[in-house]
C-alpha positions in Angstrom: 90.6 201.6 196.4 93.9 202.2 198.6 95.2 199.5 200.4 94.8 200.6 204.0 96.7 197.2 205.3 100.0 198.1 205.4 100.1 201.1 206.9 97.2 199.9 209.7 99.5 196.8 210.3 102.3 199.4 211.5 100.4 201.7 213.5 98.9 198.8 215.5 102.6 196.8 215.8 103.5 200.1 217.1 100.9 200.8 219.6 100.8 196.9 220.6 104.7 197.4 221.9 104.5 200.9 222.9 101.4 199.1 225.7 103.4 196.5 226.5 106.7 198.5 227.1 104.7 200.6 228.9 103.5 197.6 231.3 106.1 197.5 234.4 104.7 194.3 235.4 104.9 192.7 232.5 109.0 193.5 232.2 109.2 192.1 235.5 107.5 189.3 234.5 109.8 188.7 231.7 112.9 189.5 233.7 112.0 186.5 236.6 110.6 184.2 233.6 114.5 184.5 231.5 116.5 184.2 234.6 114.2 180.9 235.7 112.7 182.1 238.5 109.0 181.4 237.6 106.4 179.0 237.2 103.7 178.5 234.5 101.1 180.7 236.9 103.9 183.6 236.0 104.1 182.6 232.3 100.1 182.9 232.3 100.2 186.4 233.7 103.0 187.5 231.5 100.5 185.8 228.4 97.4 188.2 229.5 99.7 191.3 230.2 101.0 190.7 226.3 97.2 189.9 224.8 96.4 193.2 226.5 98.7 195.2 225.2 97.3 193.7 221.6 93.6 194.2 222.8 94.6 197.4 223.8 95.8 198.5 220.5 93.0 196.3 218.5 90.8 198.7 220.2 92.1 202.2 218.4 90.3 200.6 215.4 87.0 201.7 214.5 84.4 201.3 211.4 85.6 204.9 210.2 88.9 203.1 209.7 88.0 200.7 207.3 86.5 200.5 203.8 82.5 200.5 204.2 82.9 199.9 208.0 83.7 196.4 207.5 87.3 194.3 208.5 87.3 192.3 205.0 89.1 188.9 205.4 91.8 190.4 203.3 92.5 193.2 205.5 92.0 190.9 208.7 94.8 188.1 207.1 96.8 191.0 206.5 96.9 193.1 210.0 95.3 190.9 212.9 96.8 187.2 211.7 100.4 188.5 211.7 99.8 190.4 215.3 98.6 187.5 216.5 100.8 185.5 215.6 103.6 187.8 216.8 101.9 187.4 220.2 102.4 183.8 219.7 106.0 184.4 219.6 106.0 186.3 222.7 104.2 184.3 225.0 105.6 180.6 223.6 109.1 181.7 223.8 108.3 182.9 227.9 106.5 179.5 228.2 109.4 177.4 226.7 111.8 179.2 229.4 109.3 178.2 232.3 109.6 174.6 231.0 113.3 174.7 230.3 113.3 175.9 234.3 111.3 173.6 235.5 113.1 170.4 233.8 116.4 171.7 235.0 115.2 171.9 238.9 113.6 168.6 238.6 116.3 167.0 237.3 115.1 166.2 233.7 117.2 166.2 231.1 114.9 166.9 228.4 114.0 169.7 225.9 111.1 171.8 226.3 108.7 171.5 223.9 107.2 173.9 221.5 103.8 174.6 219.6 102.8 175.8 216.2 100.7 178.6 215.7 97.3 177.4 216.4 95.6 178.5 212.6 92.5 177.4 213.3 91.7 180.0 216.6 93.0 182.5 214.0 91.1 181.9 211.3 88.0 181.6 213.6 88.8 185.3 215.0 89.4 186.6 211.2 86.1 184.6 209.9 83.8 186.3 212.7 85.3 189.8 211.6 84.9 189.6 207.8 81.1 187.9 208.6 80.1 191.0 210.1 78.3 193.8 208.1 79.6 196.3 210.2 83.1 196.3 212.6 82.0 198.1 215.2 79.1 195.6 215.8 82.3 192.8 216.3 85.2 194.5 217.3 84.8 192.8 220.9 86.3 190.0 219.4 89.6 191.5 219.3 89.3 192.5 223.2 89.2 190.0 225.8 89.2 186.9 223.2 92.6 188.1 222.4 94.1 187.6 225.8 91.9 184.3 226.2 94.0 183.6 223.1 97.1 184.5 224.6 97.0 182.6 227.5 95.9 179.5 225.5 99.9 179.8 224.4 101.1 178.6 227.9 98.1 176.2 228.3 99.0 174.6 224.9 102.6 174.6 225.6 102.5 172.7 229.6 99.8 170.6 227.6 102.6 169.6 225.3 105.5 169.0 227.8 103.1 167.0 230.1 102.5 164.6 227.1 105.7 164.5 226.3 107.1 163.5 229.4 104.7 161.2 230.3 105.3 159.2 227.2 108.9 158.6 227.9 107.8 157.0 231.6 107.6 159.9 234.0 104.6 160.7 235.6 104.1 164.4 235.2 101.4 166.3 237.1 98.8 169.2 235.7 97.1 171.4 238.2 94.4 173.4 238.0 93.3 176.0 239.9 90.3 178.3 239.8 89.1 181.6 241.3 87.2 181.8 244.5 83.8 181.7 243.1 84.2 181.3 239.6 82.0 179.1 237.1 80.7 176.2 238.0 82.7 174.5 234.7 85.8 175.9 236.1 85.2 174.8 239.4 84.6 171.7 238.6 87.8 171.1 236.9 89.9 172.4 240.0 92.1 169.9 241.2 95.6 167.9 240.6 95.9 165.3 237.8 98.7 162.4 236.8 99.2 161.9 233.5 97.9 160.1 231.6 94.7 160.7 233.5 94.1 164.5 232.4 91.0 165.1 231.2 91.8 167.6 228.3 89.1 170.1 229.0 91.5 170.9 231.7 93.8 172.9 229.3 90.8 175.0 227.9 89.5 178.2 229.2 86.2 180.1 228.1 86.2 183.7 227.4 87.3 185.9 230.4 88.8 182.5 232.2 91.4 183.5 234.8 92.0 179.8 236.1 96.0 179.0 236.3 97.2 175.6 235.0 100.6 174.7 236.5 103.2 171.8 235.5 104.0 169.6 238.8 106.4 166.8 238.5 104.3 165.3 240.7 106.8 162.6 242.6 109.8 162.5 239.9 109.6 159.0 239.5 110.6 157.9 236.2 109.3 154.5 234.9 111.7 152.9 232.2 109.0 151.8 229.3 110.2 148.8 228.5 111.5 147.1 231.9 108.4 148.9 233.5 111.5 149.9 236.8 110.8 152.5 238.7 113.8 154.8 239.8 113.9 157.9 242.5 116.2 160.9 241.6 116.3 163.4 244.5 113.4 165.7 245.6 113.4 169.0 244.4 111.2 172.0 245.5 113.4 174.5 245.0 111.0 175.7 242.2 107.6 175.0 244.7 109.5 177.1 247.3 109.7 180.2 244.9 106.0 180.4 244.8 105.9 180.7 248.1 108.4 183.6 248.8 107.7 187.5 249.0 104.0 187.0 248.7 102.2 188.9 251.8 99.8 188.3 254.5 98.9 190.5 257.7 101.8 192.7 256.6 104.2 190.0 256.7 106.3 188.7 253.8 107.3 185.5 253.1 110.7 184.8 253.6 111.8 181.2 254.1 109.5 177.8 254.8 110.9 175.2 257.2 112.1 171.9 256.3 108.9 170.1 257.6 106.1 172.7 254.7 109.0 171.5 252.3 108.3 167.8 253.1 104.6 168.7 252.9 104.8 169.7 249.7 107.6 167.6 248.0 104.4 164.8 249.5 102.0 166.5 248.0 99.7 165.9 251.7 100.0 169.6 251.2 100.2 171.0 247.7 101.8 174.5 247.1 98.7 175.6 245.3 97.1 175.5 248.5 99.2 177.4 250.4 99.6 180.0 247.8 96.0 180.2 248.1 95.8 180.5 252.4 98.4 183.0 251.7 96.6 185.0 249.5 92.8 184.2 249.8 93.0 183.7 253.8 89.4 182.8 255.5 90.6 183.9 258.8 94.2 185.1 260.1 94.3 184.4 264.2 96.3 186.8 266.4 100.0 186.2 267.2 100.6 183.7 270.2 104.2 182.6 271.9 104.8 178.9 272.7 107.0 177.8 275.5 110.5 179.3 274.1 108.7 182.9 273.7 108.6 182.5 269.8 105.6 184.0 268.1 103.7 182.5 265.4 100.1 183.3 263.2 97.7 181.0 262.5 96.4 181.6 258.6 93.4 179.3 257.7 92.5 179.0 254.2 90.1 177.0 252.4 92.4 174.2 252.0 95.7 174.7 253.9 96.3 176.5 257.5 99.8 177.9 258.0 101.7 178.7 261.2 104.4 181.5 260.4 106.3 183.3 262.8 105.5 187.2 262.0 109.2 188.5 262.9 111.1 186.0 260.6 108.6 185.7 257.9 109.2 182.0 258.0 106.4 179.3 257.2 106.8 177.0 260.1 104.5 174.4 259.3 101.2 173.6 257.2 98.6 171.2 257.6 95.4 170.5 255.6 92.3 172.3 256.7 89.4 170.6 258.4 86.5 170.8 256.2 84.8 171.7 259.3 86.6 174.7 260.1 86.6 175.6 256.0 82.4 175.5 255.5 82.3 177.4 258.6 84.4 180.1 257.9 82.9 180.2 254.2 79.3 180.5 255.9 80.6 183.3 257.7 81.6 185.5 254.4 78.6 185.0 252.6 
């Protein structure tokens, strides 16, 4: 019988980079991510736009291509194990980069770390293939569990770095945040967490899961672990502020965000993840209005932060929490 691996193994390495060359997003992903200018929500998106490309060309395979219809565990360990684990490469070296970023803005002298190849999702993938009588009757395995996969890279890695930091005294932060009406497991999960109080169902994700799972610094207090003394290096939030800038609303980009949101956020009273979302998920955006020096300014509510910014500047003024008042009511009104 002819060995069909080789030659199979080439035609889908070839497709997977010819899908993901062929992904402007995912090269300006890439691009922001090596010159540390993105967060692990931007590592995330770069991991799904790489697991496509690799779902993408998983999917040119069909039962015609393989002996008796079936993906035999030797062809599997032969063809999908080394793609995958070539998107590991992909998506852990972005991730490490975030990481290396975000130490370096808040002050951290430490390395990033890394994680192995997680064997065990593999072998899972490659034991459901070579269970099945026929290929076609599995090949959605090698669909949208493949980017569930990939984005498990960037989950595992912050996971890593968070427990890493926290052991040597510093309190890192892990936020989760979930889709406007998404599963009720995801939404319950939503929320900010201090190590070492992170439950670690937050780092997991179910098949299609699009929740984003960010690194915080949370206050950059560092504890020494054996004199228990707590010291303050400076505030950062140079890397919050980049989440904030060029994303649109009304027409109206993002340009700056006054000293008083910065405060807001470096406090947390106001978490960037909020904002992000008002910006991008508004529940109602209020018509311009002048105060008493003739400068103009929007109102933009969202579920958990409202926003004044000035439409001419692009500048984010100031941010408060929204009322929970105002939020149900505006909620009832899109249902």
């Amino acid at each position: 019988m002819e060995d069909i691996a080789p030659a199979l193994l080439e035609t889908l390495r070839k497709r997977f980079l010819q899908h993901l060359e062929g992904n402007a997003r995912a090269a300006e992903l890439l691009e922001a991510i090596l010159a540390g200018k993105a967060g692990y929500e931007e590592a995330g998106d770069y991991a799904e736009a790489v697991g496509q490309a690799l779902a993408g060309a998983f999917s040119t395979i069909t039962g015609a291509d393989l002996p008796d219809g079936r993906m035999y565990w030797n062809i599997a360990d032969r063809v999908v194990r080394p793609l995958l684990e070539e998107d590991h490469t992909m998506v852990s070296d972005a991730a490490v980069q975030v990481q290396k970023a975000l130490n370096q803005a808040a002050g951290l002298g430490l390395q990033p770390q890394t994680v192995p190849v997680d064997s065990e999702k593999i072998n899972g993938i490659l034991n459901r293939l070579d269970a099945a009588a026929a290929y076609d009757d599995v090949a959605w395995i090698l669909g949208d569990p493949v980017v569930t996969y990939s984005r498990g890279v960037v989950d595992a890695t912050l996971q890593a770095n968070v427990e890493f930091q926290g052991k040597t005294g510093l309190q890192p932060k892990v936020v989760r945040r979930a889709p406007y009406k998404c599963c009720e497991w995801c939404s319950r999960l939503a929320g900010s967490y201090t190590y070492p109080d992170v439950p670690r169902d937050v780092y997991r994700r179910h098949r299609n899961c699009r929740c984003v799972v960010e690194y915080d610094p949370g206050s950059g207090r560092r504890q020494n672990v054996h004199t228990k003394q707590w010291t303050e290096p400076a505030e950062d939030v140079t890397i919050l502020e980049r989440r904030l800038l060029g994303l649109r609303v009304q027409g109206i980009t993002v340009q700056k965000i006054s000293d008083h949101v910065r405060q807001r956020m470096t406090e947390r009273s106001v978490p960037v993840e909020d904002i992000r979302d008002a910006l991008e998920n508004p529940l109602q955006v209020n018509p311009a209005r002048y105060d008493q020096e003739g400068r103009p300014s929007i109102i933009v509510v969202g579920r958990h932060a409202t926003l004044a910014i000035n439409p001419e500047t692009g500048v984010i003024a100031t941010c408060y929490p929204t009322h929970s008042k105002t939020r149900k009511k505006l909620e009832a009104l899109e249902t």
